[in-house]
N, C-alpha and C positions, 0 to 999 in steps of 0.2 A: 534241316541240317542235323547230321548226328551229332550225338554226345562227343563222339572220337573227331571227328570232321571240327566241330567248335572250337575241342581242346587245341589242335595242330593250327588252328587259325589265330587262337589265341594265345600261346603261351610265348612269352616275350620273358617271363623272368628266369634268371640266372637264379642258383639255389643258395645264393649270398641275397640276394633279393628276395626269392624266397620265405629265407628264414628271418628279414625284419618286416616282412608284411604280415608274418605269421606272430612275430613276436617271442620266437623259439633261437636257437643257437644251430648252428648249421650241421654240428654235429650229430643234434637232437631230430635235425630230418631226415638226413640221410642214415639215420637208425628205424627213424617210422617208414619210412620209407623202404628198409630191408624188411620189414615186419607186416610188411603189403599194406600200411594204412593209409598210404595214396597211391594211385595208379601211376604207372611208369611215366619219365618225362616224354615229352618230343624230342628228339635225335633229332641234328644238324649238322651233320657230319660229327667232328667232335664231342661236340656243344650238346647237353644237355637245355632244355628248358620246359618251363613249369606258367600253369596256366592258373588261372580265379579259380577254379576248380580246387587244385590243390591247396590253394589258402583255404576255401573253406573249410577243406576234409580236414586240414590241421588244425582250425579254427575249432572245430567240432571236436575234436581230438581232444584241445584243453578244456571244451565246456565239461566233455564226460569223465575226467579226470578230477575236475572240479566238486564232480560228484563221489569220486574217491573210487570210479570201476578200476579196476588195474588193466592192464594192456590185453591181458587174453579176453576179458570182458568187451573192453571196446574192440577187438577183432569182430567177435559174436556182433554185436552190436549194429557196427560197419557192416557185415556182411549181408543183415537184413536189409537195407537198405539199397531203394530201388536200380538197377545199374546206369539208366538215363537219368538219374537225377541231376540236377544242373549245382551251377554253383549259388544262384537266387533260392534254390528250395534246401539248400545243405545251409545258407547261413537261416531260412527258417527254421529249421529243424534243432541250430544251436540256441538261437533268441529264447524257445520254447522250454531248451534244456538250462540254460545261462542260470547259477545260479540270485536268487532275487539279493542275496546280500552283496554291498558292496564291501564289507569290509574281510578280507583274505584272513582262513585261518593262519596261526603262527606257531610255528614250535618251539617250544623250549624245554628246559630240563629241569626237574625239582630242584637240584641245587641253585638255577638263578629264578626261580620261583619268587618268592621274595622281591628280590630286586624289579623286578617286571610287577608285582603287584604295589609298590613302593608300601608295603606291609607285610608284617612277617606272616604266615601261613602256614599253622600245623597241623599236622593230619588230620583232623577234626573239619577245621575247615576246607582242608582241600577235599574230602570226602562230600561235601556240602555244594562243591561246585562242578563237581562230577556229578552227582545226583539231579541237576538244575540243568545239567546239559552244559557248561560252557566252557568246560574242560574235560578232552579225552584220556587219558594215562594209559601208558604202555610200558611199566615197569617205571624207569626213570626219565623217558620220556615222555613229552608232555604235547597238547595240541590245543592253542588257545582258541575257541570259535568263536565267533559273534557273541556277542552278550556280556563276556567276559570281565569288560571294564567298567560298565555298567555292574555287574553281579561284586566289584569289587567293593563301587562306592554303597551298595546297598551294605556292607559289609561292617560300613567308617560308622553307619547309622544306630549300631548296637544294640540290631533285633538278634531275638532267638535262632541261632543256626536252623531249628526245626522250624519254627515259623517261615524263613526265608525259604526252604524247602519245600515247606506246602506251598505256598506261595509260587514259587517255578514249576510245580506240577501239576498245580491249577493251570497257571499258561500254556503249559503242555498240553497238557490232554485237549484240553478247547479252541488252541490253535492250531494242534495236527488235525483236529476235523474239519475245523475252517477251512484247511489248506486242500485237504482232499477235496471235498466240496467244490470251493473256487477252480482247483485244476481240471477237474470232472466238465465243468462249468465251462471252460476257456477249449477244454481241446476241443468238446462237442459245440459250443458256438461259435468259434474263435477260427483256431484251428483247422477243425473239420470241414467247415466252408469251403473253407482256401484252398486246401489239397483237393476235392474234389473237383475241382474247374485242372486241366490237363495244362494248358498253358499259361502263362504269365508275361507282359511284359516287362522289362528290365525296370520302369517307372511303377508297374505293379506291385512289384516285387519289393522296391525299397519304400513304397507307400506302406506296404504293409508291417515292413520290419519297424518303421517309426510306430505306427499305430499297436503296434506288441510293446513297445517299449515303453511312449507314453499310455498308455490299459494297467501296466506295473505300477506306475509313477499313483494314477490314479484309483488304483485297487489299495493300495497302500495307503493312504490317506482317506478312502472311504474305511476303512479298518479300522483308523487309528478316531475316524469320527465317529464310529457307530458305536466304540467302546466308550468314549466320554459322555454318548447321548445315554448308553444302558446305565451308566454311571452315577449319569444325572437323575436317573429315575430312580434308582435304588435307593439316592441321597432322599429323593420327596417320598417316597412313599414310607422311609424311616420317620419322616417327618409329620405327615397323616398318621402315624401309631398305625 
C-alpha cells in the first residue's frame, strides 16, 4: 500500500483533532500547513481530514523547533526527508531529535530577573551565567535553559564568580565531547540498524520507540554513575599521595 493510499485510508481527524493530538492551536496548523510542512488533507467533499502522518510531521515540527531551527530551516530539513516515509519512522526520526532535557527553556526580561532568581543579580553575576551556559541575553531579553536554578543555588554558596565559571566550562567542554561521542555511538548502533531494514511493523515500530526512550533514561544514569566512580578514584588516589 502506498504512502498516498494509507494516508486516504487513514485519515479520520478533523484539523480541531488535529491540533490537540499535535498539541499545537489550530491556527498554528493551518499556517504549517500553508508553509507546506504537511501534505495536503484528504477531501471529502467538504470535509477536510488529516491522518497519523500529519501528527507526526507536526510532532517533528516542535522537536526541531525545540532545537531553535527557525521554519526556513525546518522547510530544508522536511524536504530531505524520504517521500514514503511513514508516520512509525517520522516519530523515529523526532525520538532521535527530541531534546534529552525535560525541563523547557523560559523567557524572561532583565527587569524580572531578580524576581525569578529570588536574588538580586548584577551584571557581574549575570555575565557569569551566560558564560556557564544557562542563560541566553538578547539585549533585554533573556532565555532561562536548564541548569539555571541549579546555577542559582551554586550562587546562595559564596564561591568565587570565577571559580563557578571554571567550574561550568570544565562541564562544558567534557560533556560536549561525551555527547558527541554517545550520539556518534547511538546513530551508528542504534539507529542505523533500524533504518536499514525497509519495513517495520506497527508493534516494531513502537518496540523501538520505547527502547530509544528507555537507552536515554539509562545512558543518563550510566553518566551520572561513571562520574561518581571517576570521583571516587580521584578521592583515593589523593589519598595514596
Amino acid at each position: 500500500m502506498s504512502i498516498e493510499t494509507e494516508q486516504e485510508t487513514s485519515a479520520e481527524l478533523t484539523v480541531d483533532a488535529l491540533a490537540a493530538e499535535a498539541g499545537m492551536t489550530v491556527r498554528t496548523v493551518r499556517y504549517y500547513a500553508g508553509l507546506g510542512l504537511i501534505p495536503p488533507p484528504v477531501r471529502r467533499g467538504r470535509m477536510a481530514f488529516y491522518s497519523d502522518l500529519h501528527v507526526a510531521r507536526l510532532k517533528l515540527v516542535r522537536a526541531l523547533q525545540d532545537h531553535g531551527l527557525s521554519l526556513t530551516a525546518i522547510e530544508d530539513y522536511l524536504a530531505r526527508i524520504p517521500a514514503d516515509s511513514n508516520a512509525d519512522e517520522l516519530a523515529v526520526q523526532r525520538l532521535a531529535l527530541s531534546t534529552w532535557s525535560p525541563q523547557p527553556a523560559e523567557r524572561t526580561t532583565r527587569a524580572d530577573l531578580d524576581r525569578r532568581a529570588g536574588r538580586p543579580i548584577d551584571e557581574a553575576t549575570l555575565g557569569v551565567l551566560v558564560a556557564i551556559g544557562v542563560i541566553e541575553q538578547d539585549g533585554d531579553e533573556l532565555e532561562l535553559l536548564p541548569g539555571f536554578d541549579a546555577a542559582v543555588k551554586v550562587l546562595a554558596l559564596d564561591i568565587r564568580p570565577d571559580g563557578i565559571a571554571a567550574a561550568g566550562a570544565a562541564i562544558k567542554r567534557h560533556t560536549s565531547a561525551l555527547a558527541e561521542e554517545l550520539t556518534e555511538v547511538f546513530a551508528r548502533q542504534v539507529i542505523g540498524p533500524y533504518r536499514s531494514q525497509e519495513h517495520h511493523t506497527a508493534e516494531e515500530a513502537a518496540a523501538f520507540q520505547e527502547a530509544i526512550v528507555q537507552l536515554r533514561e539509562l545512558t543518563l544514569e550510566a553518566v551520572v554513575t561513571g562520574f561518581q566512580r571517576a570521583a571516587n578514584e580521584v578521592i583515593n588516589r589523593s589519598l595514596r599521595g
